[in-house]
ZAMARGU-4260 file (C-alpha; in steps of 0.2 Angstrom, whole numbers, plus 5000, padded with zeros to 4 digits):
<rodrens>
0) 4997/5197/4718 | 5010/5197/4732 | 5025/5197/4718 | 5018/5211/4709 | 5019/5220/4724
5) 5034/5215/4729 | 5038/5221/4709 | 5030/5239/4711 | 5041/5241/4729 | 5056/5237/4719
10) 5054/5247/4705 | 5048/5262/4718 | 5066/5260/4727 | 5076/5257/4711 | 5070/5274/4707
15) 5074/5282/4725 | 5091/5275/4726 | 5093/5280/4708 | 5087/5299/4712 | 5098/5299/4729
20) 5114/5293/4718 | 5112/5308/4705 | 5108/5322/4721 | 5125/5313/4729 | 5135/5319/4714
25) 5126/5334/4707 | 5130/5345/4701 | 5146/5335/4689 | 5144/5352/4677 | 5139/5369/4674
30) 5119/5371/4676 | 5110/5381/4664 | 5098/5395/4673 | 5085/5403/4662 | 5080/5421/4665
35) 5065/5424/4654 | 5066/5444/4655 | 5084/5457/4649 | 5099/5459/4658 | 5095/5472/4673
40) 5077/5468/4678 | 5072/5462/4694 | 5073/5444/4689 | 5089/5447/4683 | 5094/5455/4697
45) 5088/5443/4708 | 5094/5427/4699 | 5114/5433/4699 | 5112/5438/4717 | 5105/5419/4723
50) 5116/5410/4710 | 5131/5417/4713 | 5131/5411/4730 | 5124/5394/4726 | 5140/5391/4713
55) 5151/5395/4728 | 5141/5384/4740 | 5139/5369/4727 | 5155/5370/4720 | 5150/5371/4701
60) 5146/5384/4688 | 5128/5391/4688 | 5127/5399/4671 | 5114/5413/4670 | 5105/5415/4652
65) 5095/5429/4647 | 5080/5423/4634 | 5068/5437/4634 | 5051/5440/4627 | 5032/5438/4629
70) 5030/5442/4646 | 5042/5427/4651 | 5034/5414/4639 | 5049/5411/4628 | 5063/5408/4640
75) 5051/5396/4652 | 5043/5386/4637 | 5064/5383/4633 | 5064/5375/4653 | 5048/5368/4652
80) 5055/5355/4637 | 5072/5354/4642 | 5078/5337/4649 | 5074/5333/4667 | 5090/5332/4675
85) 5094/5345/4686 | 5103/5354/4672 | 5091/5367/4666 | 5082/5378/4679 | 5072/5393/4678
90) 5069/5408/4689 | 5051/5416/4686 | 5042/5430/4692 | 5025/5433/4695 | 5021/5434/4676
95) 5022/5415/4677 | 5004/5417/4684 | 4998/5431/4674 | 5003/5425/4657 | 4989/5408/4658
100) 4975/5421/4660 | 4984/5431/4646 | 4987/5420/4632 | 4974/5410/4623 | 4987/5396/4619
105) 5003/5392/4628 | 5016/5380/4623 | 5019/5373/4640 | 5006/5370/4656 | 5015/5385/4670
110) 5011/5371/4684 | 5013/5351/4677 | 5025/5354/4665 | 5036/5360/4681 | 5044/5356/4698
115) 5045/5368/4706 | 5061/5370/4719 | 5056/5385/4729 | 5048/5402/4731 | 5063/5414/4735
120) 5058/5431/4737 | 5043/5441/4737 | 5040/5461/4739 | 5022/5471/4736 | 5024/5486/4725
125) 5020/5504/4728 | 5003/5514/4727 | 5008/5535/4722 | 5002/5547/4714 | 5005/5562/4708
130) 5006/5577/4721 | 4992/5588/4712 | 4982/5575/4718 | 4972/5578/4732 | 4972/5561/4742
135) 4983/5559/4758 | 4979/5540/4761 | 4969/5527/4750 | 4953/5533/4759 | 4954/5549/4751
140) 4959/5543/4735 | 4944/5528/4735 | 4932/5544/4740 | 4940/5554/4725 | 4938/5542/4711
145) 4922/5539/4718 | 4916/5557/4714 | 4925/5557/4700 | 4923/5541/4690 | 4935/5539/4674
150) 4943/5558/4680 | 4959/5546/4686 | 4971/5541/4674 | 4984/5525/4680 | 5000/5521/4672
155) 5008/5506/4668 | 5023/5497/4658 | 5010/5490/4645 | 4993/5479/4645 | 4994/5465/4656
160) 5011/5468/4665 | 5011/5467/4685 | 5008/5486/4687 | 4990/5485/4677 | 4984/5471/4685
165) 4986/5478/4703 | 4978/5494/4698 | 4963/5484/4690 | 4962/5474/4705 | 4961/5488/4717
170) 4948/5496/4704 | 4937/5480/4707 | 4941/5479/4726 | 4938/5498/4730 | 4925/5500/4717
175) 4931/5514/4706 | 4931/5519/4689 | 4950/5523/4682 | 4955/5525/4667 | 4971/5514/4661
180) 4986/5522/4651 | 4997/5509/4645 | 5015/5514/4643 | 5029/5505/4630 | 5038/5502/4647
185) 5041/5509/4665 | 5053/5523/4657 | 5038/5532/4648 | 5026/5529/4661 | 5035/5536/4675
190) 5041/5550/4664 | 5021/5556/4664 | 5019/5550/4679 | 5031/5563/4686 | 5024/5579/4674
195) 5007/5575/4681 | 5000/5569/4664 | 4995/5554/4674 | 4988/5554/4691 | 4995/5536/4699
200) 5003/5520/4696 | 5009/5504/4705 | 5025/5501/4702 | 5040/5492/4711 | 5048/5501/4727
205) 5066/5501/4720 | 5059/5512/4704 | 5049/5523/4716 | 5060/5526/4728 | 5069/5539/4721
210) 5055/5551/4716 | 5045/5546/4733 | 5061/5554/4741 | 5062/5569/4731 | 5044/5571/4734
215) 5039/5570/4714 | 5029/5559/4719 | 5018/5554/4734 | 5017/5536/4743 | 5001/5531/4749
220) 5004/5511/4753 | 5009/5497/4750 | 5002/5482/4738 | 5007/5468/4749 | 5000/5457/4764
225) 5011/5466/4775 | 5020/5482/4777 | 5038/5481/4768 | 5054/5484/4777 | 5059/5501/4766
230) 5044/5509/4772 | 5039/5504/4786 | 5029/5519/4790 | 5018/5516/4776 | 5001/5506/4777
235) 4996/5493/4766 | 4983/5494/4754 | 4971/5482/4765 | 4976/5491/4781 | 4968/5505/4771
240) 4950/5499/4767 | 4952/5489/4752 | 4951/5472/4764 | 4959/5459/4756 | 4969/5466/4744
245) 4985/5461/4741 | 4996/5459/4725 | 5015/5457/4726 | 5030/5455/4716 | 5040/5437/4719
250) 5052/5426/4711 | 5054/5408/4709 | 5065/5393/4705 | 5057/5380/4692 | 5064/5364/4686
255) 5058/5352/4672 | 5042/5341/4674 | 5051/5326/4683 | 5067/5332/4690 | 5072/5320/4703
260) 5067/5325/4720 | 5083/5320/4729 | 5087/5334/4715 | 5075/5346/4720 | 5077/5343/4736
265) 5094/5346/4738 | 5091/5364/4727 | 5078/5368/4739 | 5089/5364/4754 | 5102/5376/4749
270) 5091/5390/4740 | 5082/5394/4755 | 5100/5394/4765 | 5106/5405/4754 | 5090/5418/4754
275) 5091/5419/4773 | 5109/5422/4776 | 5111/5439/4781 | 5122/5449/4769 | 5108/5441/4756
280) 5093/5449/4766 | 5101/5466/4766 | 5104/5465/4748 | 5086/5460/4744 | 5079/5474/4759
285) 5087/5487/4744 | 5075/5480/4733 | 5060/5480/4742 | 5060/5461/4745 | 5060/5448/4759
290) 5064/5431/4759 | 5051/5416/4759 | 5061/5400/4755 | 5046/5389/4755 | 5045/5371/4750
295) 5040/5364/4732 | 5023/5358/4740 | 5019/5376/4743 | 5028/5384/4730 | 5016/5374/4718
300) 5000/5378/4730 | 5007/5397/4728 | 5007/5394/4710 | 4988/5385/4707 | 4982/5402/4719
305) 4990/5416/4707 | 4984/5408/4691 | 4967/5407/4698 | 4967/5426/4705 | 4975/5435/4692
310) 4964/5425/4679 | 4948/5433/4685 | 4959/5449/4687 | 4961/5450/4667 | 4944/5442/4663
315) 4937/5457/4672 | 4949/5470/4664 | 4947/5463/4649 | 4966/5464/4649 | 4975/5459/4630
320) 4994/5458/4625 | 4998/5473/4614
</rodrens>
């Protein structure tokens, strides 16, 4: 009994002194980092800021590939089998929570086949509308789709993207009727958007800005926990009377199922650095988000909560890829 104890506490440090030797000399070559969406989106955007920095810090190449399609699914599903080294990471949005509820069948589990490194960056998204619309604050506008049920039409970039779900969350939170009208993309939507064809959306802060500014369009709150640094003036969304509401944008680093933890470790350790220094949070204050850098433990506790939520979210809707 005694020696295969003494055999399991060998194996266990074999392991540890093993995973402390690869952190000590990691990384010894470039490091592949998956972007499951295009060149210029928010993850994109996101991805170059961070990793740039984390190749000047770390002293090796962090090589940023672009491996877009099904909402995220194809790029992660390359991480999720690639070898478990350190080598290949990913850097996912919230789609990583959404896409479980979305998909009947997935290639890859979005929480065991991962380890997670850390949650970088989060930011809510906006609530406007167009200014025919007669609704100053989300009271008014709970009270007018209330009168009016299924009179509201809400854009979005397409079935089951981040902007539909907030708004069908807010219809089941608030308890109004509003009828979804999904766009090929934010380009279209906010094109309708603007000529009053549609009445509100959700969409990100940076994409907003510019028309809230110009007064094409009217900014009621904010989709987060909190209020957001670009507009501090505005109220959130649970501020407002829809208690508990809250549905954000956030981006996160992902390693294979069984990356080392000295590996992880170390990523985390210099991630969340690197998010916090200052030039870093000025950048991300331009694009409507703060910094988190949160350990694995929570980042994966963040992860088991988003599935869950936006899983009844889409149930509800009824939500289906186009």
């Amino acid at each position: 009994m005694r020696s295969s104890i003494r055999g399991a506490v060998s194996i266990a440090l074999a392991l540890c002194v093993s995973g402390l030797v690869h952190a000590q000399g990691y990384p010894a070559k470039p490091v592949r980092v998956v972007v499951p969406f295009p060149p210029g989106g928010g993850t994109d955007i996101v991805t170059r800021m961070v990793m740039q920095k984390l190749s000047e810090r770390l002293g090796a190449n962090f090589l940023i590939e672009n491996r877009s399609g099904a909402g995220g699914a194809i790029g992660t599903e390359i991480v999720s089998k690639a070898a478990a080294d350190g080598y290949t990471l990913a850097m996912v949005s919230g789609s990583h929570a959404i896409n479980p509820g979305l998909y009947k069948k997935m290639a890859y589990d979005a929480v065991y086949d991962f380890s997670p490194i850390t949650l970088l960056v989060s930011g809510p998204a906006l609530l406007v509308v167009h200014p025919s619309v007669p609704a100053k604050n989300v009271r008014e506008l709970v009270a007018l789709a209330k009168a009016r049920p299924g009179k509201l039409h809400y854009a979005s970039a397409g079935n089951g993207t981040p902007p539909h779900l907030a708004a069908e969350l807010f219809k089941s939170m608030a308890g109004v009727d509003m009828v979804h009208v999904p766009y090929k993309g934010n380009a279209m939507a906010f094109t309708d958007l603007i000529s009053g064809q549609v009445s509100l959306s959700f969409p990100t802060i940076p994409s907003a800005l510019p028309q809230v500014k110009s007064e094409r369009l009217r900014a009621l709150a904010v989709t987060g926990a909190r209020r957001s640094g670009v507009l501090p003036e505005l109220p959130t969304i649970a501020e407002s009377g829809v208690r508990g509401y809250e549905a954000s944008s956030w981006y996160g680093l992902l390693a294979p199922a069984g990356t080392p933890a000295a590996i992880t470790g170390k990523l985390n350790q210099e991630v969340v650095q690197i998010v916090y220094l200052p030039e870093m949070k000025e950048r991300f204050l331009e694009q409507g988000l703060e910094p988190v850098g949160n350990t694995p433990a929570e980042f994966t506790k963040l992860l088991h909560a988003e599935i869950a939520k936006w899983r009844k979210v889409i149930a509800a809707a009824g939500a289906k890829i186009d």
